[in-house]
N, CA, C and O of each residue as an XYZ file, in Angstrom:
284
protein
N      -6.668    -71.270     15.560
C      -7.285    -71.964     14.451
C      -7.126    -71.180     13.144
O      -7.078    -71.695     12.027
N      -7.034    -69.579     13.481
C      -7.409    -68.665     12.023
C      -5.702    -69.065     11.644
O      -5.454    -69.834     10.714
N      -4.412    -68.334     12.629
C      -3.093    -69.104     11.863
C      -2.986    -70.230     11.426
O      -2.499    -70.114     10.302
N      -3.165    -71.331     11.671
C      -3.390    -72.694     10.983
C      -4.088    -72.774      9.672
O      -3.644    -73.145      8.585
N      -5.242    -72.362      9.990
C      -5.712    -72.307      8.025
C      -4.897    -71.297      7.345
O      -5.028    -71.345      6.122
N      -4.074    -70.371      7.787
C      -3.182    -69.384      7.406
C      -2.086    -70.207      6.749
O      -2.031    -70.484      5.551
N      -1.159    -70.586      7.760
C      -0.930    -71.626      7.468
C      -0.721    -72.706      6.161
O       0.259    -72.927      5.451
N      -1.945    -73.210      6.174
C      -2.293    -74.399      5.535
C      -2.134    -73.711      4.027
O      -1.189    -73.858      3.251
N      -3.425    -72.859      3.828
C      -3.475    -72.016      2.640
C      -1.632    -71.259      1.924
O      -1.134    -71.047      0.818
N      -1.382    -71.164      2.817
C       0.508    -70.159      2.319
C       1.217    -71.936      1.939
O       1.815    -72.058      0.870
N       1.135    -72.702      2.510
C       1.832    -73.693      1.667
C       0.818    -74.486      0.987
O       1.229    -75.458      0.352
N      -0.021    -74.327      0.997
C      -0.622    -75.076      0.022
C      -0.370    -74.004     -1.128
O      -0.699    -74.574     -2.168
N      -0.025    -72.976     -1.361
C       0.205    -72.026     -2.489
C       1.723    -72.486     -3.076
O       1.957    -72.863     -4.224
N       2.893    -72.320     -1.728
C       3.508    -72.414     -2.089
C       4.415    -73.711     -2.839
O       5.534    -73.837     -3.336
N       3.201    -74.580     -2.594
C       3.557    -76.061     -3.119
C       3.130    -76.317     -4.345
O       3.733    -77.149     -5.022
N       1.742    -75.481     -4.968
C       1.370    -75.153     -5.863
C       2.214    -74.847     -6.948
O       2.212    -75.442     -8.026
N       3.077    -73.714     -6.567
C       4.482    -73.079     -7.644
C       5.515    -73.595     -7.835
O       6.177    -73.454     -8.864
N       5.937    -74.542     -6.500
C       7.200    -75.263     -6.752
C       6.680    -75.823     -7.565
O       7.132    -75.407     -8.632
N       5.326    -77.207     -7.864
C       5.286    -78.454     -8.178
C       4.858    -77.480     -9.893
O       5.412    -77.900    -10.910
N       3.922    -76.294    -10.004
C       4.271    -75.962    -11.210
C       5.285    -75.513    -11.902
O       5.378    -75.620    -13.125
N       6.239    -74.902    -11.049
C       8.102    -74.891    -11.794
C       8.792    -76.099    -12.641
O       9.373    -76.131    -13.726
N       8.447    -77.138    -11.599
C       9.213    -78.128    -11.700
C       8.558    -79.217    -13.445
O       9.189    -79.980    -14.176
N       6.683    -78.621    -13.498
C       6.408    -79.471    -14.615
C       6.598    -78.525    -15.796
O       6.344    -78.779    -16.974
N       7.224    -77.075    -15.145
C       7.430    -76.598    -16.547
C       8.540    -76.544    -16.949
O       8.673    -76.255    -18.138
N       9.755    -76.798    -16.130
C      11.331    -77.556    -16.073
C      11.077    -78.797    -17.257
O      11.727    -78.942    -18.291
N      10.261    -79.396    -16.913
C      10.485    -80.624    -17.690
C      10.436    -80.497    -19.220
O      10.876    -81.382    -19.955
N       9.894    -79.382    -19.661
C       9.875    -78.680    -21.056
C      11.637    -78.995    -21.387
O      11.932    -79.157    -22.571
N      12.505    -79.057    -20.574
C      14.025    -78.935    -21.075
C      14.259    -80.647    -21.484
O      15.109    -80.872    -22.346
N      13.779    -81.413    -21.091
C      13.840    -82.867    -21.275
C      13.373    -83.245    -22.716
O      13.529    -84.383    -23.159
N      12.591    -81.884    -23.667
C      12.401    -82.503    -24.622
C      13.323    -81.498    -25.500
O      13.090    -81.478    -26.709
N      14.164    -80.815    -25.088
C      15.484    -80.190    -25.685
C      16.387    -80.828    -25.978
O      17.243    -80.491    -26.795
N      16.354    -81.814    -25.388
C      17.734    -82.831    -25.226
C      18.602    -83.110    -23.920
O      19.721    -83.621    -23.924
N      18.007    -82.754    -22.988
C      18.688    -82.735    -21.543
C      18.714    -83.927    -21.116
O      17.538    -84.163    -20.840
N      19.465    -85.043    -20.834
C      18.677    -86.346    -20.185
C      18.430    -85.794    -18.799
O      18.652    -84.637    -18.444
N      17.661    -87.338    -17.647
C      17.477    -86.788    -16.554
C      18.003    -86.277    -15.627
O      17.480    -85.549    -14.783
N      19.733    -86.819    -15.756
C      20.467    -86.233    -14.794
C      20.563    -84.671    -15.014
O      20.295    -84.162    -13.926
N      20.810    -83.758    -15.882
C      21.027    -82.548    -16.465
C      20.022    -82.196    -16.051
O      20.313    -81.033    -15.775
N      18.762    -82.340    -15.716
C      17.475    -82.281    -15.479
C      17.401    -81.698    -13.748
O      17.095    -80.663    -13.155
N      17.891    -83.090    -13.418
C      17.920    -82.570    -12.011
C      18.823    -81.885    -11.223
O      18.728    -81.205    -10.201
N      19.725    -82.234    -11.952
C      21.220    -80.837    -11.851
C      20.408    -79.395    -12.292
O      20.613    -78.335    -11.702
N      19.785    -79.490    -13.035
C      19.278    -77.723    -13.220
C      18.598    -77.598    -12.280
O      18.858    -76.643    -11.548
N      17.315    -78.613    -11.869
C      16.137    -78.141    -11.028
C      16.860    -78.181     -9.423
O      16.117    -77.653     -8.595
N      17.963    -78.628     -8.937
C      17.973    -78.053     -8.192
C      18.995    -77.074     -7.688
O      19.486    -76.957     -6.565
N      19.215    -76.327     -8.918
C      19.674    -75.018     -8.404
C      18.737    -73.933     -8.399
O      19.010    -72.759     -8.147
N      17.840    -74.309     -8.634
C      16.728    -72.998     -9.240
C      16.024    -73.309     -7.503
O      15.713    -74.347     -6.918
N      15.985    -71.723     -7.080
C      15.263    -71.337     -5.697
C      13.820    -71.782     -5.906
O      13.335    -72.403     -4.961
N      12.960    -71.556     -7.089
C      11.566    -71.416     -7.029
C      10.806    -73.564     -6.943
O       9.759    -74.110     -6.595
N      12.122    -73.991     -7.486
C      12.015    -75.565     -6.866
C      11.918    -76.320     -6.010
O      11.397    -77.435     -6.013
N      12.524    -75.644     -5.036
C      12.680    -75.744     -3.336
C      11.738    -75.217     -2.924
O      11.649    -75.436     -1.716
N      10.443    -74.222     -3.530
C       8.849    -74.070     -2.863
C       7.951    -75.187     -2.449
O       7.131    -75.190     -1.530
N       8.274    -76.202     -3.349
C       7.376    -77.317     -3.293
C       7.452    -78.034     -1.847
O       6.572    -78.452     -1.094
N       9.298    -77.999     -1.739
C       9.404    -79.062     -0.101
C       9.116    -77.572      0.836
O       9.113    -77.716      2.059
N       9.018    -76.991      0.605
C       9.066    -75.506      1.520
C       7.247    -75.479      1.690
O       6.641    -75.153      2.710
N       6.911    -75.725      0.959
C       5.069    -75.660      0.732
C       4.799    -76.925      1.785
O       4.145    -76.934      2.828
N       5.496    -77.919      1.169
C       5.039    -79.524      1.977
C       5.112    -79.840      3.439
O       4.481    -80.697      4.057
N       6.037    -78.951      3.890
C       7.168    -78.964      4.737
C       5.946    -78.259      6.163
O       5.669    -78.786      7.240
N       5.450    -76.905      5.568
C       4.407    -75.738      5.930
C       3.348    -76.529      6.252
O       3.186    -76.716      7.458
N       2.381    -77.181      5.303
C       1.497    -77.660      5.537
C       1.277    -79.490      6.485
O       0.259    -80.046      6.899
N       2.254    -79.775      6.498
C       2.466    -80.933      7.644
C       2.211    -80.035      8.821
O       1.234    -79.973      9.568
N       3.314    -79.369      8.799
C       3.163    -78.385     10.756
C       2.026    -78.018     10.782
O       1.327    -78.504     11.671
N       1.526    -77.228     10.023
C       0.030    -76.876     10.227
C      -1.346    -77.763     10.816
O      -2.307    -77.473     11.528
N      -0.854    -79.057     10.073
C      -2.058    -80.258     10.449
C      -1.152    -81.147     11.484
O      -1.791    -81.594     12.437
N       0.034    -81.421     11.447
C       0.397    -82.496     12.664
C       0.951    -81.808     13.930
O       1.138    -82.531     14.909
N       1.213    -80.586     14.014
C       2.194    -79.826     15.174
C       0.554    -79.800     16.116
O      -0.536    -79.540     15.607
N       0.765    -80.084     17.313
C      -0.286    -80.216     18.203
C      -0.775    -78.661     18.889
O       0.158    -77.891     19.119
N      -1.782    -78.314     19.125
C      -2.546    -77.527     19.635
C      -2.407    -77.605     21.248
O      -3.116    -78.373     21.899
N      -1.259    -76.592     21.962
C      -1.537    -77.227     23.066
C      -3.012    -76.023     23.868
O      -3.210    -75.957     25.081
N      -3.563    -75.485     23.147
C      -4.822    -74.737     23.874
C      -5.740    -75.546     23.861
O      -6.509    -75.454     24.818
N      -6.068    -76.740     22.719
C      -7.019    -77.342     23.005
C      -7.083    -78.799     24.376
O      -8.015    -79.568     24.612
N      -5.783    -78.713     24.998
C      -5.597    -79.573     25.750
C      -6.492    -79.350     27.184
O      -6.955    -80.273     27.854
N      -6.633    -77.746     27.522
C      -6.613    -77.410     28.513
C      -8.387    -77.342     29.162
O      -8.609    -76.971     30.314
């Protein structure tokens, strides 16, 4: 149970930073970037890929089954 809220908490952080990278990326959209240029930058940048890496963490945490509580 304590790894699971472990867990939960490390991507819920790390979903935190992607999804704030990505709204401070959007600062380039009022440079003149349209959206494609936009998303051509954001996804080369590593710290963008936290968000599905965060999302990704916290699903397993709540849907991957417990098999101790079966028993």
């Amino acid at each position: 149970m304590a790894f699971r809220l472990f867990l939960l908490l490390t991507g819920f952080g790390l979903a935190v930073s992607g999804g704030v990278s990505l709204i401070i990326y959007l600062n380039l959209l009022a440079t003149g970037l349209n959206l494609t240029d936009y998303l051509s930058f954001v996804s080369t940048r590593f710290e963008c890929y936290l968000l599905l890496i965060g999302i990704i963490i916290i699903s397993v945490s709540i849907y991957y089954p417990d098999h101790r509580q079966e028993k």
